[in-house]
Every structure is written in structure tokens, then in C-alpha cells.
PDB file of N, CA, C and O in Angstrom, chain B, residues numbered from 101:
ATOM      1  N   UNK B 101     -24.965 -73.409  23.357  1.00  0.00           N
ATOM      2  CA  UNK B 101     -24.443 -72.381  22.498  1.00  0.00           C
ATOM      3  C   UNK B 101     -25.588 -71.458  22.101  1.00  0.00           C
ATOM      4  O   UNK B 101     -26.646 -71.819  21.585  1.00  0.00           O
ATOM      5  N   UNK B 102     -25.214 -70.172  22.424  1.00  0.00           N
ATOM      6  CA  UNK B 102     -26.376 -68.848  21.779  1.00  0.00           C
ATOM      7  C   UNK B 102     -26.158 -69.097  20.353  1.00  0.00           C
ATOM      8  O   UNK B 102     -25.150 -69.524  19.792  1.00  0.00           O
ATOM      9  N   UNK B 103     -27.817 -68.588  19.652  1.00  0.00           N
ATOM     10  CA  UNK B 103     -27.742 -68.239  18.352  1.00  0.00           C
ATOM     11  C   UNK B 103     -27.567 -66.905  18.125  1.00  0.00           C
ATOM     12  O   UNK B 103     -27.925 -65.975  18.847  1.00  0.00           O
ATOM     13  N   UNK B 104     -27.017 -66.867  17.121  1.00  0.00           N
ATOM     14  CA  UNK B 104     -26.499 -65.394  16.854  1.00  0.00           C
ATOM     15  C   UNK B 104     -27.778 -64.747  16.051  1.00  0.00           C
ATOM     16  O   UNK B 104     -27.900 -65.134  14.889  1.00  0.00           O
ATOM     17  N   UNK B 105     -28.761 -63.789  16.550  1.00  0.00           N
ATOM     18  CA  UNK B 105     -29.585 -63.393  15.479  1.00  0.00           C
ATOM     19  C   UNK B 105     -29.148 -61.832  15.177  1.00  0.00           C
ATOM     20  O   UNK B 105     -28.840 -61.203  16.189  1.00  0.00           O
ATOM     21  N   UNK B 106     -29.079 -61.114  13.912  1.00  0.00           N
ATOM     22  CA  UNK B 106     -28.950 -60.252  12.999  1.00  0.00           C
ATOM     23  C   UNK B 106     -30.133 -59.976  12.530  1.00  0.00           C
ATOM     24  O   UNK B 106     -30.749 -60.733  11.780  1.00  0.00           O
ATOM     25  N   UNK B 107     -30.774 -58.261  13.149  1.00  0.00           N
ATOM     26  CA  UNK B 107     -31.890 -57.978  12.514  1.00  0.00           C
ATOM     27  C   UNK B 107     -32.029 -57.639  11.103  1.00  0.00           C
ATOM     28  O   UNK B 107     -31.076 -57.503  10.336  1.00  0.00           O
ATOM     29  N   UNK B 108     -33.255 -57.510  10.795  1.00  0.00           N
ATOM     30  CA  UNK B 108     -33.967 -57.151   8.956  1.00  0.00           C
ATOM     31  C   UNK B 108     -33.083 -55.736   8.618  1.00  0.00           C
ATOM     32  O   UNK B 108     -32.638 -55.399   7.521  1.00  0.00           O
ATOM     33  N   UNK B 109     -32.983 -55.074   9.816  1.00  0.00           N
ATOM     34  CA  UNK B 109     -32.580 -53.778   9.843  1.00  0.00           C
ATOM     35  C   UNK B 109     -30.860 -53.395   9.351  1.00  0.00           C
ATOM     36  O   UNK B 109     -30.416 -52.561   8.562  1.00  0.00           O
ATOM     37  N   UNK B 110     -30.334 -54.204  10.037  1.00  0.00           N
ATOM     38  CA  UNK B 110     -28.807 -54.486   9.844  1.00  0.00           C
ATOM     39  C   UNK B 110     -28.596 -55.187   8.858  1.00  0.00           C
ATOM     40  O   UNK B 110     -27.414 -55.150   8.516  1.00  0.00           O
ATOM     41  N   UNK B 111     -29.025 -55.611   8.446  1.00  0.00           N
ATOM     42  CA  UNK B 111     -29.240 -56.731   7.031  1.00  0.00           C
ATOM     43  C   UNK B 111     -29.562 -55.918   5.885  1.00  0.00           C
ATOM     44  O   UNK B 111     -28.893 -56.046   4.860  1.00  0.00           O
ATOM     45  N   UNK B 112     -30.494 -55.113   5.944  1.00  0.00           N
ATOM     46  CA  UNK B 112     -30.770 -53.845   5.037  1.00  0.00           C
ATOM     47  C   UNK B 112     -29.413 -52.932   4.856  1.00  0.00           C
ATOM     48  O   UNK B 112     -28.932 -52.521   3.800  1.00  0.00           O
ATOM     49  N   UNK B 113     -28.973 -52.750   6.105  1.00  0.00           N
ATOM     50  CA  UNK B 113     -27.825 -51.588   6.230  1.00  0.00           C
ATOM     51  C   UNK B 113     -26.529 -52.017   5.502  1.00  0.00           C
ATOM     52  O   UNK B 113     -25.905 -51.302   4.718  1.00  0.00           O
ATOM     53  N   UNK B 114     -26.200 -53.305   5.872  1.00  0.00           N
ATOM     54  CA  UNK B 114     -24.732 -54.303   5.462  1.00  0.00           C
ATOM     55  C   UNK B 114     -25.149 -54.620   3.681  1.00  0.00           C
ATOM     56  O   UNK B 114     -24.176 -54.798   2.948  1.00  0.00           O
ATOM     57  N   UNK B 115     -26.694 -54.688   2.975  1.00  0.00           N
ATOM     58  CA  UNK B 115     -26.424 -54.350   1.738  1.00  0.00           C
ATOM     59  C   UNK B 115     -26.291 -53.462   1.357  1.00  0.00           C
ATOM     60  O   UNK B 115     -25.829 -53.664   0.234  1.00  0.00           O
ATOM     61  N   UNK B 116     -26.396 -52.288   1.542  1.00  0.00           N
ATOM     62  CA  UNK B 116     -26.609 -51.099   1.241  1.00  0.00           C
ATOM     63  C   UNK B 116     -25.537 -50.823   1.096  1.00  0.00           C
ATOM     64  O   UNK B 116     -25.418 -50.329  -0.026  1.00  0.00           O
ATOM     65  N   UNK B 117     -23.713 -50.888   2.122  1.00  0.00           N
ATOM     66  CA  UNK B 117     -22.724 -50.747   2.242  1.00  0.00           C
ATOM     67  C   UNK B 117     -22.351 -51.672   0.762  1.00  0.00           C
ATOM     68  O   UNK B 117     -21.620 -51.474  -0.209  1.00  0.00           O
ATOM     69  N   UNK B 118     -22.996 -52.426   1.060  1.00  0.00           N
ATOM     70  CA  UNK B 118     -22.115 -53.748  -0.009  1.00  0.00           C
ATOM     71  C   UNK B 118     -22.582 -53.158  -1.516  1.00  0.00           C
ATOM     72  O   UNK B 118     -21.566 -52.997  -2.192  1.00  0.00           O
ATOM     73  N   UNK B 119     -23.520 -52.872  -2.083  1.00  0.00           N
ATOM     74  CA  UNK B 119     -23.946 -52.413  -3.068  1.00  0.00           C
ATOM     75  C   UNK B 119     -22.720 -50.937  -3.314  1.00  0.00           C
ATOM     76  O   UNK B 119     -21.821 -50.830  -4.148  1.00  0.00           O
ATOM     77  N   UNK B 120     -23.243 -49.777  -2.008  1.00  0.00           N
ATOM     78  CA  UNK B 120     -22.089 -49.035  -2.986  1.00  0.00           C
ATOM     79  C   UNK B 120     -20.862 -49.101  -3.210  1.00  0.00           C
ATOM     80  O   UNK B 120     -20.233 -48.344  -3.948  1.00  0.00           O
ATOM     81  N   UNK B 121     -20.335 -50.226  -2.443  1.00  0.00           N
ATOM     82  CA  UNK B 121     -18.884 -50.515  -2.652  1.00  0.00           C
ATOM     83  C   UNK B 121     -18.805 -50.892  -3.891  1.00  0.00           C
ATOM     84  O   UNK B 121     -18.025 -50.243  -4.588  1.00  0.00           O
ATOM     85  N   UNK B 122     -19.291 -51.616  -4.305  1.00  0.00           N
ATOM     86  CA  UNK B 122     -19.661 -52.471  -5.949  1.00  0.00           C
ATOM     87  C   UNK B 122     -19.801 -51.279  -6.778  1.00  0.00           C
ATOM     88  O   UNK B 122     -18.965 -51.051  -7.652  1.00  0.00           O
ATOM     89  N   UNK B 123     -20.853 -50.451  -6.562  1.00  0.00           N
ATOM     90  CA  UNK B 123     -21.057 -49.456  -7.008  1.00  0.00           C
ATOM     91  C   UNK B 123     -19.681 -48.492  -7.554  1.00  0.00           C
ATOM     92  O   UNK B 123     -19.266 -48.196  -8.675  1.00  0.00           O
ATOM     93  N   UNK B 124     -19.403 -48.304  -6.704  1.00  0.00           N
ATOM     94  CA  UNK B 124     -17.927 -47.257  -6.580  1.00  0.00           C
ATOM     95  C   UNK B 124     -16.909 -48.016  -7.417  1.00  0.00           C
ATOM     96  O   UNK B 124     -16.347 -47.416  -8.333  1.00  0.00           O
ATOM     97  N   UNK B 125     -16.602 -49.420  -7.145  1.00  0.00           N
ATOM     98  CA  UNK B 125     -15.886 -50.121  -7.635  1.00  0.00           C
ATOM     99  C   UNK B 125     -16.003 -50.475  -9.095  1.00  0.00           C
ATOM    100  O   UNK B 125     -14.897 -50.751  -9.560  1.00  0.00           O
ATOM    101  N   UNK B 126     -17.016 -50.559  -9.996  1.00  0.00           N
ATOM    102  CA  UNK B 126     -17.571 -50.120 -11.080  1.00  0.00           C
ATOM    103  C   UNK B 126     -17.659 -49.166 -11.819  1.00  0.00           C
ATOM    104  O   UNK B 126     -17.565 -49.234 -13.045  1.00  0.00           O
ATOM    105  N   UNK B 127     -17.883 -47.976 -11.055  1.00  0.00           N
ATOM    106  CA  UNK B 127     -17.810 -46.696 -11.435  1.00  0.00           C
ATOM    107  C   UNK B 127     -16.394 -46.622 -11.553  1.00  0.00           C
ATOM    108  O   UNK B 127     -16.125 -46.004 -12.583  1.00  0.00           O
ATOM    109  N   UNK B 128     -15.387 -46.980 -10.953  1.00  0.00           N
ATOM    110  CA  UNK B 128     -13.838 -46.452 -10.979  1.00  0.00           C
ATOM    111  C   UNK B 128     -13.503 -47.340 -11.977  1.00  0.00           C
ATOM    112  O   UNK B 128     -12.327 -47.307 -12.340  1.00  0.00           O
ATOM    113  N   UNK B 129     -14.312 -48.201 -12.562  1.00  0.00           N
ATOM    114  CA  UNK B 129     -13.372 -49.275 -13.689  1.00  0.00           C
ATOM    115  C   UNK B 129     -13.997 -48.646 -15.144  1.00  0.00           C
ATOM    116  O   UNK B 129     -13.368 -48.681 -16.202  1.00  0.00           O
ATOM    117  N   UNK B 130     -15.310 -48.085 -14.995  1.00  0.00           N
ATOM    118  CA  UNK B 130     -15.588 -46.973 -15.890  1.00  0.00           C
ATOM    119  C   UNK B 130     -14.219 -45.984 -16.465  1.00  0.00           C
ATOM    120  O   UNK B 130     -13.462 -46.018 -17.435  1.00  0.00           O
ATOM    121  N   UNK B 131     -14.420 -45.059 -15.179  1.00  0.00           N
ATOM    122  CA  UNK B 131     -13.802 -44.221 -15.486  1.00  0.00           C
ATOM    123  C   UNK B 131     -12.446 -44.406 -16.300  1.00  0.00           C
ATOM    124  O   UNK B 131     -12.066 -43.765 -17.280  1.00  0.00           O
ATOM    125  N   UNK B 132     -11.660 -45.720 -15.463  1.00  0.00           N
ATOM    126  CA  UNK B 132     -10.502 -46.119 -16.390  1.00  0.00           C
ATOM    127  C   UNK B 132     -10.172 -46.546 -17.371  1.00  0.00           C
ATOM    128  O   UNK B 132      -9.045 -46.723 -17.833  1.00  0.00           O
ATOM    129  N   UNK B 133     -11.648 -46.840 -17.953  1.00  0.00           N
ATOM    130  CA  UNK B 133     -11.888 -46.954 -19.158  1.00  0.00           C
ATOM    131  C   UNK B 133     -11.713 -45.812 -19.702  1.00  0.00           C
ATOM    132  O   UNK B 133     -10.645 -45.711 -20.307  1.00  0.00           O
ATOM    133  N   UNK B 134     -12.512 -44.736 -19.703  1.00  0.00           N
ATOM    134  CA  UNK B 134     -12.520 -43.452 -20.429  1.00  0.00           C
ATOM    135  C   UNK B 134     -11.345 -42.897 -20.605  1.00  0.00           C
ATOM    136  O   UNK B 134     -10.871 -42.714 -21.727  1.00  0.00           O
ATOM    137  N   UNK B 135     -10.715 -42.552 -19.437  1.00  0.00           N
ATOM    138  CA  UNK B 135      -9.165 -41.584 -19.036  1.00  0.00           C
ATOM    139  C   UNK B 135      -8.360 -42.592 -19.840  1.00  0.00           C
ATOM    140  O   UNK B 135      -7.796 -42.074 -20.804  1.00  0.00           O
ATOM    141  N   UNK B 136      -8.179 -43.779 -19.706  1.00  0.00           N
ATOM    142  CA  UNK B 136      -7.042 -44.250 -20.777  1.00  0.00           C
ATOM    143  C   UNK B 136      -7.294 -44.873 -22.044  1.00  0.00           C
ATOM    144  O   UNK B 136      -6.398 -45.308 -22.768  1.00  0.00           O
ATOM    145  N   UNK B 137      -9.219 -44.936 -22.460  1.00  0.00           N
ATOM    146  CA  UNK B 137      -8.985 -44.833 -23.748  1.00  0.00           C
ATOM    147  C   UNK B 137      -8.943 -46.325 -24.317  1.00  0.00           C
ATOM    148  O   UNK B 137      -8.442 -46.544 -25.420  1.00  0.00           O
ATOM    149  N   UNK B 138      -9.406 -47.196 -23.647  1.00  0.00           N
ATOM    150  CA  UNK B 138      -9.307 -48.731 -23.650  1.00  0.00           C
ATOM    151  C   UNK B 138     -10.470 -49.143 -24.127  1.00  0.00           C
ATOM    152  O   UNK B 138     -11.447 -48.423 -23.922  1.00  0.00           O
ATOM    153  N   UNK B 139     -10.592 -50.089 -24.692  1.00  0.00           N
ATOM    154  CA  UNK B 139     -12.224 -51.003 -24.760  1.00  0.00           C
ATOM    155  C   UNK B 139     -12.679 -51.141 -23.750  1.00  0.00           C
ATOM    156  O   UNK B 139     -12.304 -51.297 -22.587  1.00  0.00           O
ATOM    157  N   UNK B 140     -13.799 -51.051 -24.437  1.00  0.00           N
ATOM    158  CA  UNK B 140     -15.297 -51.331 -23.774  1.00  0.00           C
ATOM    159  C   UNK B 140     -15.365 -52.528 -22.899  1.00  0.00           C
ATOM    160  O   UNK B 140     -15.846 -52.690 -21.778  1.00  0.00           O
ATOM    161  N   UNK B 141     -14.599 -53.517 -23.922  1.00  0.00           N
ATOM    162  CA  UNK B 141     -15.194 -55.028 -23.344  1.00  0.00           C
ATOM    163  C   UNK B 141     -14.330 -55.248 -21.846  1.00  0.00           C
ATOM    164  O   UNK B 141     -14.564 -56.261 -21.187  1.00  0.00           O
ATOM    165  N   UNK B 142     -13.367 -54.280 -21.384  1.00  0.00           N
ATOM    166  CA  UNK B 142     -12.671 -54.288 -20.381  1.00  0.00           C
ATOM    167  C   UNK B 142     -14.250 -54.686 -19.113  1.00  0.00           C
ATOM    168  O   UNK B 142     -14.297 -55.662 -18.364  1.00  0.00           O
ATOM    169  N   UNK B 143     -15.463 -53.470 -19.263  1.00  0.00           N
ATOM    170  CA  UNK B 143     -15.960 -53.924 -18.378  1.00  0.00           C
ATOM    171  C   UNK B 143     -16.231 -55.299 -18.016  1.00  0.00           C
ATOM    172  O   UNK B 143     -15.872 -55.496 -16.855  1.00  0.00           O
ATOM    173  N   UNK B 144     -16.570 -56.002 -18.393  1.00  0.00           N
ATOM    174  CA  UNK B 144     -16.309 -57.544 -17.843  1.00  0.00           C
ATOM    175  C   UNK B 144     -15.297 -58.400 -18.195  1.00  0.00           C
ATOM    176  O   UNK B 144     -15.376 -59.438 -17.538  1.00  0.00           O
ATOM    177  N   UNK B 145     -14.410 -58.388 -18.938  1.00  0.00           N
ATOM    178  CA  UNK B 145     -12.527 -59.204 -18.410  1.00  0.00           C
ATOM    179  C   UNK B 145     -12.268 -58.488 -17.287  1.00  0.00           C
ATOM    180  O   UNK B 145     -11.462 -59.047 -16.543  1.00  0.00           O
ATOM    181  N   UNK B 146     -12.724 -57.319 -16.869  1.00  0.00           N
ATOM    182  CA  UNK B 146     -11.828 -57.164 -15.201  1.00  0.00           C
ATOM    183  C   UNK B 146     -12.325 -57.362 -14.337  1.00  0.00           C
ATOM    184  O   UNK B 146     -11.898 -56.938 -13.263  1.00  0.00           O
ATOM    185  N   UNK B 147     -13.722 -58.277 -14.456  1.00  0.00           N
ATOM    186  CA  UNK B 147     -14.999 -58.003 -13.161  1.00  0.00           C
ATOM    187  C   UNK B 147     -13.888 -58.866 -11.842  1.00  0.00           C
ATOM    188  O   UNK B 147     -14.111 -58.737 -10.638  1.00  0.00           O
ATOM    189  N   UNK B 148     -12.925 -59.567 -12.311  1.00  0.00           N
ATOM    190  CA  UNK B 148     -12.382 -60.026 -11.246  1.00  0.00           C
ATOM    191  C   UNK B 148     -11.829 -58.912 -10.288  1.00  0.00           C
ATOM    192  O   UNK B 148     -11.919 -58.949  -9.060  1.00  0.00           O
ATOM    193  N   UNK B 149     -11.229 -57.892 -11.044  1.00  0.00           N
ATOM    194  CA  UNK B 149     -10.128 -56.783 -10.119  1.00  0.00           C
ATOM    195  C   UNK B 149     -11.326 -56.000  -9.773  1.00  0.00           C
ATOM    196  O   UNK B 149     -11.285 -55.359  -8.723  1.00  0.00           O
ATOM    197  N   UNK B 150     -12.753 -55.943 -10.752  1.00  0.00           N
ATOM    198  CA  UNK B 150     -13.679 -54.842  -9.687  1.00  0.00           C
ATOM    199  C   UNK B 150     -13.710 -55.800  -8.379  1.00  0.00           C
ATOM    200  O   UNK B 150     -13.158 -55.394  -7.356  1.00  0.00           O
ATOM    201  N   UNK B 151     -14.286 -56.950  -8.395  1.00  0.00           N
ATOM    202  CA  UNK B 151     -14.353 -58.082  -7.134  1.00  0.00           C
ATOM    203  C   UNK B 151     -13.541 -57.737  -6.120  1.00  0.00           C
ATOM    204  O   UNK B 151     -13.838 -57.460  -4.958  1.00  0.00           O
ATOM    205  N   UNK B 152     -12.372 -57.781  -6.708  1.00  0.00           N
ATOM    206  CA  UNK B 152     -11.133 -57.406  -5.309  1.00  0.00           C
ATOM    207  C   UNK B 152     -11.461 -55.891  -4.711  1.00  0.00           C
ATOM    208  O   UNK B 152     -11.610 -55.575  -3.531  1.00  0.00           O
ATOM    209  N   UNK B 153     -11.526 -55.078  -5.858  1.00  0.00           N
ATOM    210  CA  UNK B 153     -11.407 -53.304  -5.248  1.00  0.00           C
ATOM    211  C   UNK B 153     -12.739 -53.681  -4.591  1.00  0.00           C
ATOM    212  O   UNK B 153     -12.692 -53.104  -3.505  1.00  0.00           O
ATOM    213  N   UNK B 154     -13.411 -54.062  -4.637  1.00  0.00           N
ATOM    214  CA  UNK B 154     -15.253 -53.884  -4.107  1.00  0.00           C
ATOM    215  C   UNK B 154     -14.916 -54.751  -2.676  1.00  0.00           C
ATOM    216  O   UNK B 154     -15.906 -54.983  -1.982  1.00  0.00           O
ATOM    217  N   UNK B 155     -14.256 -55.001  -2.426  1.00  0.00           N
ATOM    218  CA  UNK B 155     -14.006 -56.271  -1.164  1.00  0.00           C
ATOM    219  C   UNK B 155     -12.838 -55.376  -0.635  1.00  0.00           C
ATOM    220  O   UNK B 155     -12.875 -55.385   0.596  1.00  0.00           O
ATOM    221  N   UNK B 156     -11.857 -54.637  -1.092  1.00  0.00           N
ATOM    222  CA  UNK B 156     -10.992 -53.621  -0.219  1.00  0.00           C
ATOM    223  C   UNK B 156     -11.567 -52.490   0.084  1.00  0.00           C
ATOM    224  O   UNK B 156     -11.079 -51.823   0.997  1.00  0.00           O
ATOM    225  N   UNK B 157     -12.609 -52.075  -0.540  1.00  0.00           N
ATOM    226  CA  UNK B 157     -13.332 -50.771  -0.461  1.00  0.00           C
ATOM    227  C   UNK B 157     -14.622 -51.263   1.009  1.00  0.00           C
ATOM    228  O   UNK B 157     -14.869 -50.558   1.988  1.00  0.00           O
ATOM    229  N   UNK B 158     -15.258 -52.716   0.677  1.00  0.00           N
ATOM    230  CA  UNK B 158     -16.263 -52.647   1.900  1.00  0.00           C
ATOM    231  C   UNK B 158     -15.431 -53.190   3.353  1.00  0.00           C
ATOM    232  O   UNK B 158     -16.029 -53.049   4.419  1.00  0.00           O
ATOM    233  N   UNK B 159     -13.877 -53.882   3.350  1.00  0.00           N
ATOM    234  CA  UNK B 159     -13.380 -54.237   4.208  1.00  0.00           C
ATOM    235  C   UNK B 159     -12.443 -52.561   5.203  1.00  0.00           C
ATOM    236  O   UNK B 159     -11.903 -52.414   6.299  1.00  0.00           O
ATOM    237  N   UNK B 160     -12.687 -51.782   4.164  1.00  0.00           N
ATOM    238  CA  UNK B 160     -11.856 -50.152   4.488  1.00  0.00           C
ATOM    239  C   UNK B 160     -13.157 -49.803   5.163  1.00  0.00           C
ATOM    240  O   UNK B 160     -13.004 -49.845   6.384  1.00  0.00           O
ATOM    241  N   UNK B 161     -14.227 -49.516   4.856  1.00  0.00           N
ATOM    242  CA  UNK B 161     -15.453 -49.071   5.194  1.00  0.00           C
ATOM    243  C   UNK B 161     -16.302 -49.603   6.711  1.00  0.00           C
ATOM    244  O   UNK B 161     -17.161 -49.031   7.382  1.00  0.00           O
ATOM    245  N   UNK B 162     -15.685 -50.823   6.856  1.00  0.00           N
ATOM    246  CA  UNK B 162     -16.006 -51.530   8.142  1.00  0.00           C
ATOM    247  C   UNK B 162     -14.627 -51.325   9.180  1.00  0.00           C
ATOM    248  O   UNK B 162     -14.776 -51.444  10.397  1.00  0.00           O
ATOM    249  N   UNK B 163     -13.683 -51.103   8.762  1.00  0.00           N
ATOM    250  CA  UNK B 163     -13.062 -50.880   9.498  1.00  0.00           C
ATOM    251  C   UNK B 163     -13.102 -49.729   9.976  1.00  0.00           C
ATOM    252  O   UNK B 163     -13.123 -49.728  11.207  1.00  0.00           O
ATOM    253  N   UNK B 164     -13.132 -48.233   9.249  1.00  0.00           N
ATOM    254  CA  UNK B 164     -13.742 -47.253   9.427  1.00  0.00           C
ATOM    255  C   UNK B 164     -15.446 -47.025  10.574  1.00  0.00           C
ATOM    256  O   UNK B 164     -15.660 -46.264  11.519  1.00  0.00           O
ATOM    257  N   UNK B 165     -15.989 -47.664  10.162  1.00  0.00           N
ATOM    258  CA  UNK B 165     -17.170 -48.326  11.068  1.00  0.00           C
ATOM    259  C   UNK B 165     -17.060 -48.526  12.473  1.00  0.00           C
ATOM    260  O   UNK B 165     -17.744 -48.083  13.396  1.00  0.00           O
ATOM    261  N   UNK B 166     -15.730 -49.533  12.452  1.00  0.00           N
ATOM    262  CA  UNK B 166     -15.717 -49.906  14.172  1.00  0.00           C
ATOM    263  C   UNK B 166     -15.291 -48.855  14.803  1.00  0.00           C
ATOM    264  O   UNK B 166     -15.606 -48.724  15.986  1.00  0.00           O
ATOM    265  N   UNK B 167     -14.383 -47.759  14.076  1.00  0.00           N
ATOM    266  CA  UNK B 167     -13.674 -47.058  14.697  1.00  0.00           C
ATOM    267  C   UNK B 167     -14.248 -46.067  14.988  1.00  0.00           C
ATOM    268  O   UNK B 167     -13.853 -45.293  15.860  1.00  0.00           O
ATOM    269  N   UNK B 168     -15.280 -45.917  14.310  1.00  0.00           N
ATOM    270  CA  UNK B 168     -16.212 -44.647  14.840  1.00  0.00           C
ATOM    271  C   UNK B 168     -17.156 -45.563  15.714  1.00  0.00           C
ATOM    272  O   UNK B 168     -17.729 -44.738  16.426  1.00  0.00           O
ATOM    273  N   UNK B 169     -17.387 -46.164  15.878  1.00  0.00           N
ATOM    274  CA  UNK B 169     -18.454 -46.915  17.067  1.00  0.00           C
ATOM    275  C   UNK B 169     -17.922 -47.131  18.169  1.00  0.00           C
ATOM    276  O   UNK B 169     -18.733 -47.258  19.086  1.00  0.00           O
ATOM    277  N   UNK B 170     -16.343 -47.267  18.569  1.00  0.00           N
ATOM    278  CA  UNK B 170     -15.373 -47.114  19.180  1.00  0.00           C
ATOM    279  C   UNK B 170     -14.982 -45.559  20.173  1.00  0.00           C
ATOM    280  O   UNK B 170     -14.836 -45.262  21.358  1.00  0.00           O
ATOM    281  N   UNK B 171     -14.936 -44.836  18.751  1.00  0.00           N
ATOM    282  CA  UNK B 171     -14.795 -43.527  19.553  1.00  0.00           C
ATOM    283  C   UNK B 171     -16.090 -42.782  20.376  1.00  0.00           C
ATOM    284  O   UNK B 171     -16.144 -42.019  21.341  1.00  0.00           O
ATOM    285  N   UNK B 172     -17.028 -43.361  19.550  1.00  0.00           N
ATOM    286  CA  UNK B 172     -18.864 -42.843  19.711  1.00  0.00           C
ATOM    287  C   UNK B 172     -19.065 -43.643  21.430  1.00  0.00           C
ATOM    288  O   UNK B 172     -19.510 -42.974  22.363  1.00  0.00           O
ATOM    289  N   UNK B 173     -18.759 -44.765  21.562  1.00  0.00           N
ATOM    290  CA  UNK B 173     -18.759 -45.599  23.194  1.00  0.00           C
ATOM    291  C   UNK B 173     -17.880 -44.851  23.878  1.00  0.00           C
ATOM    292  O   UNK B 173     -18.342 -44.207  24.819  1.00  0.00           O
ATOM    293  N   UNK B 174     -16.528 -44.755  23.607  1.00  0.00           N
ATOM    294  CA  UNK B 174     -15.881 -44.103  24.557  1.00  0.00           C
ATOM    295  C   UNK B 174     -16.421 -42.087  25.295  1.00  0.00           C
ATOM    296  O   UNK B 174     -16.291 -41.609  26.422  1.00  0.00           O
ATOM    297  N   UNK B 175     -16.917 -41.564  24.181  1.00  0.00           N
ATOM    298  CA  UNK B 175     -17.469 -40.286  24.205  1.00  0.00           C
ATOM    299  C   UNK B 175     -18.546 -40.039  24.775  1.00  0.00           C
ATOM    300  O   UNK B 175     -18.998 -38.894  24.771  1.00  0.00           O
TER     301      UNK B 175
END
């Protein structure tokens, strides 16, 4: 059986994705704070639903990914 090795480089890149998803996903639980006017302490009772949006946002983003690496091989 081959080992699968994953460079420093791609490893750098796949956090980078993962951070601003979190990022974004944070920032949008902000904002819904503000626009509707809710407590504060919302930021962490919802860290679960940022968890989920941050995991639909980097699973949208990779899928997006293949599909341009897809069209980029075929071209």
C-alpha cells in the first residue's frame, strides 16, 4: 500500500481555506447579532451553528475547487 504524502504547501493552503470559513462564519453570527438586536452572549451559545455554517461554507468551497480544477484540466 502507497503512503499518501500531502505537502507543507497544501497544508498551508487547506488552513487558510479553513480559517476563513470560520472566519466568515463568525463574522455572519456577528452580524446577526447586530441586525436583530440580540445578546452578546449569543456569540458562544451558538458556536455550535457557527461549527455547522463553517463546515457548509468550507464543504461549498471545495466543491467549488474541484470544479474549477476540472474545468482548468479539461481547457
Amino acid at each position: 500500500m502507497k503512503d499518501l504524502v500531502i505537502s507543507a504547501k497544501r497544508q498551508k493552503t487547506e488552513v487558510k481555506w479553513l480559517a476563513g470559513c470560520f472566519c466568515t462564519a463568525f463574522l455572519l453570527n456577528i452580524l446577526s447579532i447586530i441586525i436583530y438586536k440580540t445578546s452578546w452572549s449569543e456569540i458562544f451559545s451558538q458556536l455550535l451553528w457557527i461549527f455547522i455554517i463553517f463546515l457548509i461554507l468550507y464543504a461549498a468551497t471545495c466543491v467549488l475547487r474541484i470544479i474549477c480544477y476540472v474545468v482548468r484540466r479539461l481547457f
